[in-house]
N, C-alpha and C positions, 0 to 999 in steps of 0.2 A: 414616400419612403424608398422607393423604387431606385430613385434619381439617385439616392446618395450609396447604394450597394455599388462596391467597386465593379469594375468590368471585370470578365473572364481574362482578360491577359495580363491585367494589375494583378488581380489572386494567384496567375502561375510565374509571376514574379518574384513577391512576395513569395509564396510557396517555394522556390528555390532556391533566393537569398538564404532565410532560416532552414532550410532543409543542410546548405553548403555549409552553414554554420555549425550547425549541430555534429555534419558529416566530420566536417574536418580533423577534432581532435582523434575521432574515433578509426580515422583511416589512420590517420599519424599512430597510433598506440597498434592497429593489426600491422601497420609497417616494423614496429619496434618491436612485434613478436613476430616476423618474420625473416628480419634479418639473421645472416648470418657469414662474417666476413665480410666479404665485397660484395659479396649478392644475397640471394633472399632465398628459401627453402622452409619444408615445413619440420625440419628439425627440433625447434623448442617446444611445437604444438606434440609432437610426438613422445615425448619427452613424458608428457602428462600419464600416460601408461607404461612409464618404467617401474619395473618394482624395486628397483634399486634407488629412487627417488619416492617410496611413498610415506619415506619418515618427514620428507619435508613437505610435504602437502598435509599431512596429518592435520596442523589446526585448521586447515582451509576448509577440512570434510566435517572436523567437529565442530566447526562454526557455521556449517551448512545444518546439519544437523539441527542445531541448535535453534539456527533464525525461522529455520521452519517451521518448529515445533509453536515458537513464538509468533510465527502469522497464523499458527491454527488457532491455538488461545487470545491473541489478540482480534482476530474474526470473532470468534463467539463470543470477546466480550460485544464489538459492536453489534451483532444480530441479538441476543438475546441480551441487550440493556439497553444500549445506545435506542436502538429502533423500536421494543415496545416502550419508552419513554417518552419518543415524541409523539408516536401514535396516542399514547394516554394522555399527550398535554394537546392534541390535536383535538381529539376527540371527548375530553371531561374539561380539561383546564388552559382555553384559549389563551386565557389573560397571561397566561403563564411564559408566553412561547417567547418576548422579547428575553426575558430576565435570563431564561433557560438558552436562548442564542447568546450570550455577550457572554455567558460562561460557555459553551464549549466552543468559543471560538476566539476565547482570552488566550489560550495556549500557543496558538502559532505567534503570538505578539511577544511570546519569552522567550531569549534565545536559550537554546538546550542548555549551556551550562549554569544557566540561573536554575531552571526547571531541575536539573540534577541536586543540587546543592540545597531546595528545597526540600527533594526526594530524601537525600542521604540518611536523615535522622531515620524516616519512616523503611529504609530498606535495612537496617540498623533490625529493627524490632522482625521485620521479616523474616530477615535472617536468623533471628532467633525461633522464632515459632515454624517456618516453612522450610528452613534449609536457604542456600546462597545457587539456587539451582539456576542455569540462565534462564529458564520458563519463568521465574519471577520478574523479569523484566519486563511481561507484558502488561504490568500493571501500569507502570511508564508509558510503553508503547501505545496501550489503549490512554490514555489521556494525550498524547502526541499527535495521533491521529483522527481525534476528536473534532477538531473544525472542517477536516478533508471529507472525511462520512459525513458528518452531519450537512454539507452542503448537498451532497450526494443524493443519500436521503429525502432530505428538505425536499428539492426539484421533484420528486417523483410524488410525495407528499400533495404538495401546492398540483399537481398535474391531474389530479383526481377528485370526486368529491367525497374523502373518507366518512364523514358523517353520514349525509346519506346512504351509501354502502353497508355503514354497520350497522345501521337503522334501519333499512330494508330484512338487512339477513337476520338481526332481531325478533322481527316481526314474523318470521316465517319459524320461530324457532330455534334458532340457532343459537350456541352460546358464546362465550367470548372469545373460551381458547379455539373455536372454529371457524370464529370472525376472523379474526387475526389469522389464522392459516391457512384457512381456505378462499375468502373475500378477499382482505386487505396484503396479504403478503405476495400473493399471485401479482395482483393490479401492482406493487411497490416492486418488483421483480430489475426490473432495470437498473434502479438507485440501492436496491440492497447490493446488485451484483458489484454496480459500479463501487461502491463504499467499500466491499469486500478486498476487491482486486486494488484498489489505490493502499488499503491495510498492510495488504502483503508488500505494495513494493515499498512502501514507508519503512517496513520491518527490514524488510531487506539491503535496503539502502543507511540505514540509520548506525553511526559510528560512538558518537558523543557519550549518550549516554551509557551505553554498554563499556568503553574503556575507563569512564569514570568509575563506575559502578564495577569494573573489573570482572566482567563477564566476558564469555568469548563467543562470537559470533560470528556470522560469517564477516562482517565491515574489518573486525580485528583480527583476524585469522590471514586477513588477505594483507595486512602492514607488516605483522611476523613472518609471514613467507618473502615478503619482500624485500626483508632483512636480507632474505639467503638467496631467493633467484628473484629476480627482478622481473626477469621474462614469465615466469610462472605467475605473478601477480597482476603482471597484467591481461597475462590469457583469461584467467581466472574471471578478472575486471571486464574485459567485452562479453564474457558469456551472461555475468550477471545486468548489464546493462543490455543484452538483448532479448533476455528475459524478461527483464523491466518495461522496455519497450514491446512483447506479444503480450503481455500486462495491460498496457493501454491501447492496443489495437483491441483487443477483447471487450474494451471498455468501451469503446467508441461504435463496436458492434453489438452492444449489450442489448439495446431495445431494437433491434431489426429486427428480428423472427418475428414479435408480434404485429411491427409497423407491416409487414407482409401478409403476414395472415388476415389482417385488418383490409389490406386491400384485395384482398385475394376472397 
């Protein structure tokens, strides 16, 4: 298995190909907010702290506002259902766990505007009983980012032996709601966090269904300002994509402290 891992200088190849890739649009777009006439200064970035400019940024903040409130309620749907769901089908109802995967992982196979169109009728009745708040959208959002958690999950799941865990701390006493927070949530630490963090940037990145559904977010907040300053949309647009990106650097660091302490 040895033989076929690429060498150290194919991986910093490789590595710098897709890095130049990814790099490129995102230097091209700090170029297009930097410019100004013939040369380049940081004029437009300044610009963001005029107060004689904060009618036009308005839905930027209230769609900031908004996507945030919706990756806190959409985390809590996935920690407190997503995650004791599979733990319950891990630990009571094995048989259960294909059926249970081919549904939350049906979702990424529908493009958003089917999934919307779906939704319409039931955000219809929402809207009646709950209000037309953008936080009702996390209902959406938690079904959208259903197969990215649950892979998430799953790894750290499969990485452990939960059964004997909760059968151990059983046996010494302990009861379930203890099991679960004390034993098994601790050891699942990694794949909650990671599941958590891929929620929020899902939320944050997500257009579709919110201008369907006619809610404002931050994705639609930032098309309306673009309307009026161009360059403000896309300042806007690198901050939130490198946000997005210490998202997944936090991700990728999520199980060190313990892998250290382990060896340590």
């Amino acid at each position: 298995m040895n033989g076929l891992a690429p060498r150290p200088l194919t991986r910093w190849i490789i590595g710098i190909v897709v890095g130049f890739l990814f790099a490129l649009p995102l230097v091209s777009t700090l170029l297009f907010t930097l410019k100004d006439g013939d040369g380049y200064s940081l004029v437009h970035w300044t610009s963001l702290f005029d107060p004689a400019k904060a009618a036009v940024f308005a839905p930027i903040w209230v769609g900031l506002g908004n996507s945030l409130i919706l990756a806190v309620v959409t985390v809590a749907i996935v920690l407190f259902l997503l995650a004791p769901t599979m733990l319950l089908i891990a630990l009571r109802f094995p048989s259960f766990r294909r059926p249970f995967e081919f549904l939350v992982l049906l979702p990424i196979t529908i493009p958003a505007i089917v999934l919307v169109v779906g939704l319409a009728p039931i955000y219809q009745q929402i809207g009646r009983t709950l209000g037309t708040g953008a936080w009702t959208l996390a209902f959406a959002y938690g079904i959208t980012v259903l197969p990215f958690a649950y892979r998430s999950i799953q790894a750290s799941i499969d990485a452990i032996d939960v059964r004997t865990l909760s059968e151990a701390a059983r046996s010494l006493g302990a009861d379930w709601f203890t099991v679960v927070t004390r034993v098994l949530a601790p050891n699942l630490r990694p794949g909650l966090l990671a599941a958590s963090l891929i929620s929020v940037a899902v939320v944050l990145g997500e257009f579709t269904i919110a201008s369907i559904l006619n809610r404002q977010v931050l994705q639609t907040g930032l098309v309306v300002v673009n309307k009026i300053d161009a360059y403000a949309s896309a300042m806007f647009t690198l901050m939130a994509l490198a946000f997005a990106f210490l998202l997944l650097l936090s991700i990728g660091r999520a199980g060190r402290p313990s892998a250290r302490k382990k060896n340590s």
